[in-house]
N, C-alpha and C positions, 0 to 999 in steps of 0.2 A: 752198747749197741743202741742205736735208736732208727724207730722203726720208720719207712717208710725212704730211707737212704738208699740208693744203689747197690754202696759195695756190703750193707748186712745182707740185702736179698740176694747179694751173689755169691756171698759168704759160708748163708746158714745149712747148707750142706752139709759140708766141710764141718762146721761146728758142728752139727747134730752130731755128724759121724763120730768126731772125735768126745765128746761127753757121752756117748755110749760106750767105747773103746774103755775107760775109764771108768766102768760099771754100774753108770747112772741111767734111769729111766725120765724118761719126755713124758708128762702127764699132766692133766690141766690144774690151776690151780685151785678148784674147786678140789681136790684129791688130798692138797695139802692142808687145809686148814681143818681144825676143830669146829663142829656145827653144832651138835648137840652140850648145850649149856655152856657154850660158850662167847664171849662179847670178844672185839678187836678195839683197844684202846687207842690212844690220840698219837700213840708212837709207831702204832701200826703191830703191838706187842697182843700176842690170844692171852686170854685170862680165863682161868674158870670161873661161872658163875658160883657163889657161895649161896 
């Protein structure tokens, strides 16, 4: 998808609906990542800090 296209904006209904259907949660991706002691390397990989 890339954002800013017609047919994702007339799409992402439909998507959402169906990655819900499919037992998944929509949430941002502050939600996803490690915060506490941890770095994001140059691959885009979380590391614990040691």
């Amino acid at each position: 998808m890339h954002s800013g296209t017609e047919n994702t904006a007339n799409s992402l209904e439909e998507i959402i609906k169906n990655i819900q259907k499919k037992g998944y949660n929509i949430v941002p991706v502050s939600e996803l990542i490690y915060q506490d002691n941890y770095t994001v390397d140059s691959n885009g990989i979380q590391k614990k800090n040691m």
